[in-house]
N, CA, C and O atoms as a GROMACS GRO file, in nm:
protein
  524
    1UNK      N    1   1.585   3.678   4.891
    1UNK     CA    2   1.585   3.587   4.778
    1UNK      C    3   1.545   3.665   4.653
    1UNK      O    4   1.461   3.754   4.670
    2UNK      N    5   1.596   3.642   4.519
    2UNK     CA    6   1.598   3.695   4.426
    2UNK      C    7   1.498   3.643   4.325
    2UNK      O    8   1.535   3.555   4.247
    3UNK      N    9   1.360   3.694   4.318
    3UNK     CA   10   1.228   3.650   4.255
    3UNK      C   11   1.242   3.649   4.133
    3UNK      O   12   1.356   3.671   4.094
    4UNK      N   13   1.139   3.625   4.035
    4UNK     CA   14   1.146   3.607   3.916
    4UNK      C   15   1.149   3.750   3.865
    4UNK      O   16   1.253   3.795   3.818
    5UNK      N   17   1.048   3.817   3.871
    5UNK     CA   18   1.049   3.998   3.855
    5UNK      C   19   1.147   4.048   3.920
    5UNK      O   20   1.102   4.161   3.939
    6UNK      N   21   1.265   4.048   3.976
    6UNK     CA   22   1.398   4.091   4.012
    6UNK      C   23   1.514   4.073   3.919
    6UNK      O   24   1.604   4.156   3.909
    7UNK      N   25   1.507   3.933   3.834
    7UNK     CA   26   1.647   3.878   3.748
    7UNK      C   27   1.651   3.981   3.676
    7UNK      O   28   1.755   4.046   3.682
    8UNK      N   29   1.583   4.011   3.622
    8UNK     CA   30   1.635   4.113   3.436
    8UNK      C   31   1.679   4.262   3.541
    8UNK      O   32   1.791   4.311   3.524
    9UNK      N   33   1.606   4.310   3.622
    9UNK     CA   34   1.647   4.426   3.653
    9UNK      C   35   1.814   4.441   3.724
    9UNK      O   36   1.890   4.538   3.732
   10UNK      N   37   1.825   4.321   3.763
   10UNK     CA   38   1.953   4.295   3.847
   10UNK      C   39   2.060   4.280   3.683
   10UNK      O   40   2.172   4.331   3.673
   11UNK      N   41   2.004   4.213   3.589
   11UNK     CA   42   2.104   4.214   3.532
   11UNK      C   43   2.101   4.327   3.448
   11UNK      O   44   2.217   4.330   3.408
   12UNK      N   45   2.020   4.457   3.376
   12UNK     CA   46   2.040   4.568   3.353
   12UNK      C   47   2.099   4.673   3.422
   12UNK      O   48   2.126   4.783   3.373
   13UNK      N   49   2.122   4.633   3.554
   13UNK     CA   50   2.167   4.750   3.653
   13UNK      C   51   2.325   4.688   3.580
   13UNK      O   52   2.405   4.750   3.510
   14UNK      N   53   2.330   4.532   3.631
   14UNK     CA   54   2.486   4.512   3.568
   14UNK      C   55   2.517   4.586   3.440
   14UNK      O   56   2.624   4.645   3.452
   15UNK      N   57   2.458   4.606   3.311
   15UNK     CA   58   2.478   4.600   3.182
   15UNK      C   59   2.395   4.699   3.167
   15UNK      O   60   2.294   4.654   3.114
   16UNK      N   61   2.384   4.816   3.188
   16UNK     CA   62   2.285   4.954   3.182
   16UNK      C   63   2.280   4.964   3.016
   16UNK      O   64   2.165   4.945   2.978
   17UNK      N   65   2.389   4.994   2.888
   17UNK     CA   66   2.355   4.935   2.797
   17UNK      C   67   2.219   4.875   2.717
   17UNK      O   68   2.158   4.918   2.619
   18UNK      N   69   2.200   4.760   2.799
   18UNK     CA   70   2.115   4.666   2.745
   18UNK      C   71   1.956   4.726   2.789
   18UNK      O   72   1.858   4.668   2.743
   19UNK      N   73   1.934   4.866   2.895
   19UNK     CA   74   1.795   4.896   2.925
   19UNK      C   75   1.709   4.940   2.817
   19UNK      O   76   1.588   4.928   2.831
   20UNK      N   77   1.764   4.999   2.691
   20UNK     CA   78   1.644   5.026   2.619
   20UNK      C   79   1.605   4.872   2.538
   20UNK      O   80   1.518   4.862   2.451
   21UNK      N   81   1.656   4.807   2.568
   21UNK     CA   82   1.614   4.667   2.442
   21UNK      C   83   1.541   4.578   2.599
   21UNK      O   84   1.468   4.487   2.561
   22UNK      N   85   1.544   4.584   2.689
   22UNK     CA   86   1.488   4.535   2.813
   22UNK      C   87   1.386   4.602   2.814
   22UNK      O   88   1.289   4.527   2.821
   23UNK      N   89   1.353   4.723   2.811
   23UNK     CA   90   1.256   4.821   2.790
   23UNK      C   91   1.161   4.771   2.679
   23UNK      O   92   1.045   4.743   2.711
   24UNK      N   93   1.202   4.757   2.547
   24UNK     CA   94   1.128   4.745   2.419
   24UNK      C   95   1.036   4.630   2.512
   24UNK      O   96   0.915   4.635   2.535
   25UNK      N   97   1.138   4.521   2.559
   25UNK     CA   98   1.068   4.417   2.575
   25UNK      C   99   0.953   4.405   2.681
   25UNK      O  100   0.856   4.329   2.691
   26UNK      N  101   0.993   4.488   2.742
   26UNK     CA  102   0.870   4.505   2.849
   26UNK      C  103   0.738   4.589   2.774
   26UNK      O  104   0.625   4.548   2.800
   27UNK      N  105   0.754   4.705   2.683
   27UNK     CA  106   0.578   4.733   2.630
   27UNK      C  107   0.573   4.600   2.560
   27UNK      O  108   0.484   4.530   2.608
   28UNK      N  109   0.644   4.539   2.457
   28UNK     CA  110   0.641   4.465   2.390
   28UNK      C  111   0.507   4.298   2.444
   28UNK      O  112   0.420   4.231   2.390
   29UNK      N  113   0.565   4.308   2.556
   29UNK     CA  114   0.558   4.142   2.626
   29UNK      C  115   0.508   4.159   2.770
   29UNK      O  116   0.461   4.059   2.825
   30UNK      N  117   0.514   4.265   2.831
   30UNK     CA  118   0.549   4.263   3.036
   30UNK      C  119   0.615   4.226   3.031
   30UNK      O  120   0.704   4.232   2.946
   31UNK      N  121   0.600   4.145   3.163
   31UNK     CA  122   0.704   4.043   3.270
   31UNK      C  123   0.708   3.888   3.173
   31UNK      O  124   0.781   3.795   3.205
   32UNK      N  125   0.613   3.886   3.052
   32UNK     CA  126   0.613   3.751   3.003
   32UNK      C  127   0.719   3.727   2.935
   32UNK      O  128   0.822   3.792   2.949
   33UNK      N  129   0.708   3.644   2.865
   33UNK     CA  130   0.842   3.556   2.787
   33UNK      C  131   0.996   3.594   2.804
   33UNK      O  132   1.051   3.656   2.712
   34UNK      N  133   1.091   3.548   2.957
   34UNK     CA  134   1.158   3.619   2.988
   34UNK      C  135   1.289   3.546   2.949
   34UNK      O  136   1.404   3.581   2.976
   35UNK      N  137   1.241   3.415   2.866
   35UNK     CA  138   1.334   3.312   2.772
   35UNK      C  139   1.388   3.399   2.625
   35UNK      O  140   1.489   3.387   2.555
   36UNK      N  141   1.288   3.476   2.618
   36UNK     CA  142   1.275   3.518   2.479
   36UNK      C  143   1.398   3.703   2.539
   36UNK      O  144   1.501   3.751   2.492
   37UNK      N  145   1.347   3.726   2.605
   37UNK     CA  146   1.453   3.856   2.678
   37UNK      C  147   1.600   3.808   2.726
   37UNK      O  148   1.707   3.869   2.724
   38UNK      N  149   1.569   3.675   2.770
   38UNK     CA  150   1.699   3.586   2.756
   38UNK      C  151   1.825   3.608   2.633
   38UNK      O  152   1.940   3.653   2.628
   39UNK      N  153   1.709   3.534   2.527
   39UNK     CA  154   1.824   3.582   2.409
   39UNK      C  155   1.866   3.668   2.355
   39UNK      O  156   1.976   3.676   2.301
   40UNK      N  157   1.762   3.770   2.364
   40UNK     CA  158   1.834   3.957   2.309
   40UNK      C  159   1.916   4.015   2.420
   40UNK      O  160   1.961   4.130   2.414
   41UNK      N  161   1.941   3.914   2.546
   41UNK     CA  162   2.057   3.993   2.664
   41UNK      C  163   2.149   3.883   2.615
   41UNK      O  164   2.246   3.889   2.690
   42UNK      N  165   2.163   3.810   2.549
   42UNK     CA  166   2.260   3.715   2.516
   42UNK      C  167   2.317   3.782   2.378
   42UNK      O  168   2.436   3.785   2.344
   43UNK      N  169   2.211   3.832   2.310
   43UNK     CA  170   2.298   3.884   2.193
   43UNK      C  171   2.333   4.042   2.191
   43UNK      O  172   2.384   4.093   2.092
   44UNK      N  173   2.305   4.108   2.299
   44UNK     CA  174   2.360   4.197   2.353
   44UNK      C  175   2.483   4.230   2.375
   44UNK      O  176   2.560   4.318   2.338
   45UNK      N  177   2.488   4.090   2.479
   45UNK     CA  178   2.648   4.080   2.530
   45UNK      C  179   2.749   4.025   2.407
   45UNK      O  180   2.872   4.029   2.418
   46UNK      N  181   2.675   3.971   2.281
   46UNK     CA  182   2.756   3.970   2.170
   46UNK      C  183   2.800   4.091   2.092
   46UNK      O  184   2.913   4.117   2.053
   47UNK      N  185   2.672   4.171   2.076
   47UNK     CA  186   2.696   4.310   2.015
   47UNK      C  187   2.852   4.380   2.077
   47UNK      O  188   2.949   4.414   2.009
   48UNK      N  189   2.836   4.388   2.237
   48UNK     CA  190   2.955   4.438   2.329
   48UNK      C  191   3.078   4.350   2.220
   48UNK      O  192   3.152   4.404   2.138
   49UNK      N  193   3.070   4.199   2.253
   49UNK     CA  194   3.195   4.196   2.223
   49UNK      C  195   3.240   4.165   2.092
   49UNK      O  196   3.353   4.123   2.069
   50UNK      N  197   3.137   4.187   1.990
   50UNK     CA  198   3.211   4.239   1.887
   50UNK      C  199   3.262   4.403   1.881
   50UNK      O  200   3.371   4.431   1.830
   51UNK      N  201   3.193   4.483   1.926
   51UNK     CA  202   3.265   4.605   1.988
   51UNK      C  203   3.407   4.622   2.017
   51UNK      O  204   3.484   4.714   1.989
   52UNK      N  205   3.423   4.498   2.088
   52UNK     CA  206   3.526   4.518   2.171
   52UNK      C  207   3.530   4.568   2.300
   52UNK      O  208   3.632   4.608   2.356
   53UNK      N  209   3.435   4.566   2.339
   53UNK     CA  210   3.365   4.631   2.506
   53UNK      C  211   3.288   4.530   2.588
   53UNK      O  212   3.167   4.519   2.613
   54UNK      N  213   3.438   4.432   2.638
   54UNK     CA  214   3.394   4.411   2.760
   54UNK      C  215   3.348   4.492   2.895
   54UNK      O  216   3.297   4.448   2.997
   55UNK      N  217   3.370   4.573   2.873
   55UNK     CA  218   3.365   4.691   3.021
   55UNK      C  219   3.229   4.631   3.157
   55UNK      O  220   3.242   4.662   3.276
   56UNK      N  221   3.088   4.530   3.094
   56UNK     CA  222   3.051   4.550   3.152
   56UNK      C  223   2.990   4.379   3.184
   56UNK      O  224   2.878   4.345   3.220
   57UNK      N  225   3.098   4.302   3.157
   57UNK     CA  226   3.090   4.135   3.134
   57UNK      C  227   3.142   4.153   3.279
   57UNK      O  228   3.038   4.127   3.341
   58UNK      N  229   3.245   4.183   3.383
   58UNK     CA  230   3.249   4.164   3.501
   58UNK      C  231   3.134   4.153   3.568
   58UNK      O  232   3.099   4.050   3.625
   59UNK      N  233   3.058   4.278   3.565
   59UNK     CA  234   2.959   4.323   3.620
   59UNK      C  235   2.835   4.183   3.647
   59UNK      O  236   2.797   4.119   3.745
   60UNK      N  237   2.805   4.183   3.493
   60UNK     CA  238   2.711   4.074   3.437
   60UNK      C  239   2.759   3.953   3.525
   60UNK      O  240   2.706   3.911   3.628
   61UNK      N  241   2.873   3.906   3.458
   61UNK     CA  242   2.918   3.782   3.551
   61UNK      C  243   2.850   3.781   3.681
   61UNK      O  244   2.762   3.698   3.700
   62UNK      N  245   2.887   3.877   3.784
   62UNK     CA  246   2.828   3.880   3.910
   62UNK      C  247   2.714   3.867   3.956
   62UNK      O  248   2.685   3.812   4.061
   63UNK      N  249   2.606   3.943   3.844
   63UNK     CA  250   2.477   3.937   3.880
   63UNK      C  251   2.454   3.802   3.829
   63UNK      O  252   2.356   3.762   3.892
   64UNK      N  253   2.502   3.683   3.726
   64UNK     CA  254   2.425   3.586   3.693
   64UNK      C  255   2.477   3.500   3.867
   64UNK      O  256   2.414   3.449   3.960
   65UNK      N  257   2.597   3.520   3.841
   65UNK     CA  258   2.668   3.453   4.009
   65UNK      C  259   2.521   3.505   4.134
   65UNK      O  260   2.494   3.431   4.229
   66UNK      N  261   2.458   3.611   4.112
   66UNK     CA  262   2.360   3.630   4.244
   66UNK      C  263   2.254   3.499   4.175
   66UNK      O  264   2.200   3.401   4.226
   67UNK      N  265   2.259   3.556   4.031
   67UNK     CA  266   2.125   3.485   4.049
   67UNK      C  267   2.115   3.321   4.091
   67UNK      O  268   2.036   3.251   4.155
   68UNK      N  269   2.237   3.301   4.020
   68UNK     CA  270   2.264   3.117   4.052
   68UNK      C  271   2.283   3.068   4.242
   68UNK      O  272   2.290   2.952   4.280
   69UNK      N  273   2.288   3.221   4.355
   69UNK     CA  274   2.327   3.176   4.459
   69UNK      C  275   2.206   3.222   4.579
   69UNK      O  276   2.178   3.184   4.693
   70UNK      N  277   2.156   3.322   4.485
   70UNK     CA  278   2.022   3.387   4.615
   70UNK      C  279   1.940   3.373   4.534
   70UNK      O  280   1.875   3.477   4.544
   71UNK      N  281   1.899   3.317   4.461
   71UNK     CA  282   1.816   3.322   4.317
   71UNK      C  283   1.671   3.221   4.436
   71UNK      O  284   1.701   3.137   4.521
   72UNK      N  285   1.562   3.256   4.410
   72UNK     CA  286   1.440   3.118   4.401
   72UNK      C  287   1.512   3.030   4.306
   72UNK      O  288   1.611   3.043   4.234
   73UNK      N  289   1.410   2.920   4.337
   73UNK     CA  290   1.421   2.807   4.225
   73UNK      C  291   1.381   2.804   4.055
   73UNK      O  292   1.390   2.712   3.974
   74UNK      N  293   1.335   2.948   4.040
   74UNK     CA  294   1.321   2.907   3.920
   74UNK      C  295   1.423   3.014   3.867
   74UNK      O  296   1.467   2.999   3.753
   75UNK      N  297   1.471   3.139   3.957
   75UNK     CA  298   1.551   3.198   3.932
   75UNK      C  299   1.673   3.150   3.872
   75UNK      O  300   1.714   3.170   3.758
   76UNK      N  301   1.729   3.078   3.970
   76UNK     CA  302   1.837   2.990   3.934
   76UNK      C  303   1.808   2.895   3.834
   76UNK      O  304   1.915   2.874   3.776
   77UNK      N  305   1.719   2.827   3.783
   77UNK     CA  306   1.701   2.784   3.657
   77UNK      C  307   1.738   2.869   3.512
   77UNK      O  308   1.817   2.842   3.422
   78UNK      N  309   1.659   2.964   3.530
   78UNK     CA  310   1.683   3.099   3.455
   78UNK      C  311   1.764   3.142   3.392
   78UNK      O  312   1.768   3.172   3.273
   79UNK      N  313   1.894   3.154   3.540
   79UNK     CA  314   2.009   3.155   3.506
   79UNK      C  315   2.070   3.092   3.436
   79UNK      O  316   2.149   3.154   3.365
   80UNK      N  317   2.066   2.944   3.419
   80UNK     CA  318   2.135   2.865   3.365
   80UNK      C  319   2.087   2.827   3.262
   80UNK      O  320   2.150   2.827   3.156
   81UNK      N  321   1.986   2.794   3.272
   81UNK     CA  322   1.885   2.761   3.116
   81UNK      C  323   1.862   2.874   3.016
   81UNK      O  324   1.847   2.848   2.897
   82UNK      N  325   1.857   3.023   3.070
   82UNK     CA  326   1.789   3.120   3.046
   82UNK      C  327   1.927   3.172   2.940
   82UNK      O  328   1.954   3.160   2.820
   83UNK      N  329   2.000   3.242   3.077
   83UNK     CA  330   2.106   3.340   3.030
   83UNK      C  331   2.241   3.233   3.003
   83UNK      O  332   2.272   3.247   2.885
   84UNK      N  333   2.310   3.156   3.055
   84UNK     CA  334   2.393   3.095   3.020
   84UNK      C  335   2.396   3.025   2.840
   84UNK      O  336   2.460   3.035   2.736
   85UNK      N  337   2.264   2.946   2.909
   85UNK     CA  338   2.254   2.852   2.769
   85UNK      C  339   2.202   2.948   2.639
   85UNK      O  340   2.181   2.888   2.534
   86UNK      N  341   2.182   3.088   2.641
   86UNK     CA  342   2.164   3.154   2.557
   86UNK      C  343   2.276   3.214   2.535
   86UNK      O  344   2.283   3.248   2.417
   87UNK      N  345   2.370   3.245   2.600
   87UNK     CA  346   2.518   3.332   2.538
   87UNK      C  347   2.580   3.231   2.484
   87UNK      O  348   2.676   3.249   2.410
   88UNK      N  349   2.527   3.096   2.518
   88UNK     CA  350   2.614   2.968   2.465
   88UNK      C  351   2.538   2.971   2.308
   88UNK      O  352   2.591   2.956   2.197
   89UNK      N  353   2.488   2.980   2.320
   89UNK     CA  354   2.423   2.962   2.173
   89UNK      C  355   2.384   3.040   2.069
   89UNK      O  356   2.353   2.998   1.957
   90UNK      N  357   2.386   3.162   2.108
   90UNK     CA  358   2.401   3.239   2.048
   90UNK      C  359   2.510   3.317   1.995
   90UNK      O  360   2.488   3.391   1.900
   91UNK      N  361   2.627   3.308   2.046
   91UNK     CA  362   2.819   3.342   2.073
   91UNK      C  363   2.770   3.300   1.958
   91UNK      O  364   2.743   3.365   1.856
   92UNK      N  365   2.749   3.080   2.002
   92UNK     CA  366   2.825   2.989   1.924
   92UNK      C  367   2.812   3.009   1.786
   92UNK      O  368   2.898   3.010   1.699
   93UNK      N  369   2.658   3.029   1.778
   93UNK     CA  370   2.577   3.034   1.654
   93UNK      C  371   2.609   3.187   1.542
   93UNK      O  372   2.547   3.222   1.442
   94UNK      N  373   2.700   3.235   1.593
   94UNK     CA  374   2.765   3.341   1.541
   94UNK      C  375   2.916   3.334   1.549
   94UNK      O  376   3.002   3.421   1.561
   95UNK      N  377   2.918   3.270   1.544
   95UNK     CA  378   3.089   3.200   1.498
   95UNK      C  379   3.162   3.331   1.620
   95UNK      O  380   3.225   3.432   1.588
   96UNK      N  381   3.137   3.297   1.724
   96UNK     CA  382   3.216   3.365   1.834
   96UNK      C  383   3.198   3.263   2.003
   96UNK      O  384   3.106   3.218   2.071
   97UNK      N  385   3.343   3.268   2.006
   97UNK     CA  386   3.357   3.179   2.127
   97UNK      C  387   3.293   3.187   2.240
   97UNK      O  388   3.288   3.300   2.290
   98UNK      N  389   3.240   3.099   2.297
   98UNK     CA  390   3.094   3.183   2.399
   98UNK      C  391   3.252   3.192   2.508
   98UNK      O  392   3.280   3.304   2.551
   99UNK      N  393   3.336   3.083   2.541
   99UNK     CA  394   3.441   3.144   2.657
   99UNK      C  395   3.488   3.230   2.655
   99UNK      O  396   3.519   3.244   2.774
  100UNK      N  397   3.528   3.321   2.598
  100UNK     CA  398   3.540   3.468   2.607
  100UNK      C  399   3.459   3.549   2.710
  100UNK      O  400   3.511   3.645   2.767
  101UNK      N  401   3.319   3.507   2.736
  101UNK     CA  402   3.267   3.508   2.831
  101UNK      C  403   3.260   3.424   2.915
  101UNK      O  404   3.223   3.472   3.022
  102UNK      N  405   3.278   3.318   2.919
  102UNK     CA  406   3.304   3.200   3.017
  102UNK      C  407   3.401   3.241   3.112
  102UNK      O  408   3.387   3.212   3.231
  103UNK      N  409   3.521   3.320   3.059
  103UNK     CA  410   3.637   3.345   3.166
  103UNK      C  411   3.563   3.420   3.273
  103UNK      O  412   3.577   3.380   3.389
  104UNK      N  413   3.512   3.488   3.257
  104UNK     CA  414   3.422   3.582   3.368
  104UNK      C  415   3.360   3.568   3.468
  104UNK      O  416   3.361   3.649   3.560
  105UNK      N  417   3.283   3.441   3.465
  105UNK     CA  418   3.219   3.343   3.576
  105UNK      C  419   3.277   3.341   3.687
  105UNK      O  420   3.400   3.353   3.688
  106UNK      N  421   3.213   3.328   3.795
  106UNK     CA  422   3.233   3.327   3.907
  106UNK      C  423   3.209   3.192   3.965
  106UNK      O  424   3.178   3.121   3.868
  107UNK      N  425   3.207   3.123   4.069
  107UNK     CA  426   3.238   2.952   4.092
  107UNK      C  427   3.102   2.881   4.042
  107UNK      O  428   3.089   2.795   3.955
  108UNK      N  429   2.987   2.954   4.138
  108UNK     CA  430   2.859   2.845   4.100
  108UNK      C  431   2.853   2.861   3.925
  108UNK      O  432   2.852   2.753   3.865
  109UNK      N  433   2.849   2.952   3.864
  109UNK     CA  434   2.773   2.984   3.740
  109UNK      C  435   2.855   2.926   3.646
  109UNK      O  436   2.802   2.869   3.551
  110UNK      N  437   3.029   2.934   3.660
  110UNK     CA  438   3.121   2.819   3.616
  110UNK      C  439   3.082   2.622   3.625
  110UNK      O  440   3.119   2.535   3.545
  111UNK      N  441   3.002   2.608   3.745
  111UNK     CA  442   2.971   2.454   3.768
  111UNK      C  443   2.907   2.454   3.669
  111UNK      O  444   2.946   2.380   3.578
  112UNK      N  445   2.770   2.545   3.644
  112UNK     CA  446   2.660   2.577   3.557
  112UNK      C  447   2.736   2.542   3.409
  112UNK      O  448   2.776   2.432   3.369
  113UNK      N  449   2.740   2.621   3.369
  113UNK     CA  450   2.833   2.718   3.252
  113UNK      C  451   2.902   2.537   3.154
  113UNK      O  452   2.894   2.515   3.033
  114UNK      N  453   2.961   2.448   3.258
  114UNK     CA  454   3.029   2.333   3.244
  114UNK      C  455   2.912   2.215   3.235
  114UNK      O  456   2.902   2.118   3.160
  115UNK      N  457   2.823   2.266   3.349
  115UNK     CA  458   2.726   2.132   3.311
  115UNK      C  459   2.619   2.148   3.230
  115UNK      O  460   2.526   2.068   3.223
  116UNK      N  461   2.631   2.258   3.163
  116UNK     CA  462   2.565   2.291   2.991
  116UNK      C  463   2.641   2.184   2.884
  116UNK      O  464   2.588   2.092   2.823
  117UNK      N  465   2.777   2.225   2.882
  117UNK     CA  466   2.844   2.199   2.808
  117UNK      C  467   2.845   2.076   2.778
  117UNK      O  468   2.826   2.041   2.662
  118UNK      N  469   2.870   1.975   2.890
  118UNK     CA  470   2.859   1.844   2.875
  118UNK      C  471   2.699   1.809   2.846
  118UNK      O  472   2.685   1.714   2.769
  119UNK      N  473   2.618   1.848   2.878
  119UNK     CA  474   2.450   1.767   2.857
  119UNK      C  475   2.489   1.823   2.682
  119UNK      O  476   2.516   1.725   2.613
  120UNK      N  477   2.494   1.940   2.614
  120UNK     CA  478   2.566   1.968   2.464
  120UNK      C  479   2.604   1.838   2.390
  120UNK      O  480   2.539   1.769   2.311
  121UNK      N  481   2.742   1.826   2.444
  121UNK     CA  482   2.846   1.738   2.390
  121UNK      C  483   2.788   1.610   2.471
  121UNK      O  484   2.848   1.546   2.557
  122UNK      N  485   2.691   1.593   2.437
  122UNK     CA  486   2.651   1.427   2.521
  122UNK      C  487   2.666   1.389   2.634
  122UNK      O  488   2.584   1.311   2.683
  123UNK      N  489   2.783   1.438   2.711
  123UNK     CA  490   2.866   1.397   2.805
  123UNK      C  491   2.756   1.344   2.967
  123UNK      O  492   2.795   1.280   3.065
  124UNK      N  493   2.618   1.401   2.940
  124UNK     CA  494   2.526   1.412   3.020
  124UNK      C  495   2.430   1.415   2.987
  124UNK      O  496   2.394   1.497   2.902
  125UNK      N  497   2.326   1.300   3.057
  125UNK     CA  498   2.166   1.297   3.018
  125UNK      C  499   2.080   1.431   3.031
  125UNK      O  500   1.985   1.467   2.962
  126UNK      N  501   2.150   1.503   3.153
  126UNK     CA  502   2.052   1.608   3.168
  126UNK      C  503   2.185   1.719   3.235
  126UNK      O  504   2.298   1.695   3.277
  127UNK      N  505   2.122   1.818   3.221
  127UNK     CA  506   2.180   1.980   3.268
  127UNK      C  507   2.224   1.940   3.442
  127UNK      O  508   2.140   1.948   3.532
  128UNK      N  509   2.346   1.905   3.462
  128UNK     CA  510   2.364   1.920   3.591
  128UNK      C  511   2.466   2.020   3.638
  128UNK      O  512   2.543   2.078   3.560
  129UNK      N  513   2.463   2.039   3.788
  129UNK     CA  514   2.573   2.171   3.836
  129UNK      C  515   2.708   2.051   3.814
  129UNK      O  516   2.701   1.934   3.852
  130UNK      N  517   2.818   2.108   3.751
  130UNK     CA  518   2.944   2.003   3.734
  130UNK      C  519   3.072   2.059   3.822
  130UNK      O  520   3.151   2.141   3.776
  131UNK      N  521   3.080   2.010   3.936
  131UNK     CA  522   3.216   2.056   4.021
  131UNK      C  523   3.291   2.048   3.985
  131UNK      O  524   3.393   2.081   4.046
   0.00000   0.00000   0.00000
């Protein structure tokens, strides 16, 4: 099972890239505020794709897919609250389509990914997995 001190490293191995700003954040903070490391791996993966370098959004995809499937319970929260709802909002909030990364998803993190969207757009009282 995939602990709380496991997510970020699983997803830097995906996105090697992103280790010195994962780094900052660790003298910066430790293991604490990993909402807040959330959004600088969310605007990370923006930096990439204004680049133009997807090269390493497959990768990523997969590890959020572990985390949403072997994840603990708060892991998998994480995932979805953490890293999802932060590429969502941060893309958005920079006038860039968060689906661009959405295509990438893998099945659970797609249910995820969708039942953001709707609790967003009203469509839902609360954050559910959407089949």
């Amino acid at each position: 099972m995939i602990e709380q001190t496991d997510a970020f490293p699983l997803l830097v191995g995906a996105c090697p890239s992103f280790e010195d700003r994962w780094l900052e954040h660790l003298r910066e903070n430790g293991n604490d505020l990993p909402y807040i490391a959330a959004g600088s791996f969310a605007d990370h993966l923006l930096s990439l794709q204004q680049a133009d370098d997807q090269s390493s959004f497959p990768a990523v995809a997969a590890a959020i897919e572990r985390l949403h499937t072997e994840g603990s319970p708060w892991v998998k929260e994480f995932a979805t609250i953490g890293i999802l709802e932060g590429i969502q909002n941060v893309w958005s909030n920079n006038s860039c389509d968060p689906e661009v990364f959405g295509t990438f998803l893998f099945p659970e993190s797609q249910s995820w990914w969708r039942g953001l969207k709707n609790f967003w757009s009203g469509n839902a009282p609360l954050v559910t997995r959407d089949a």
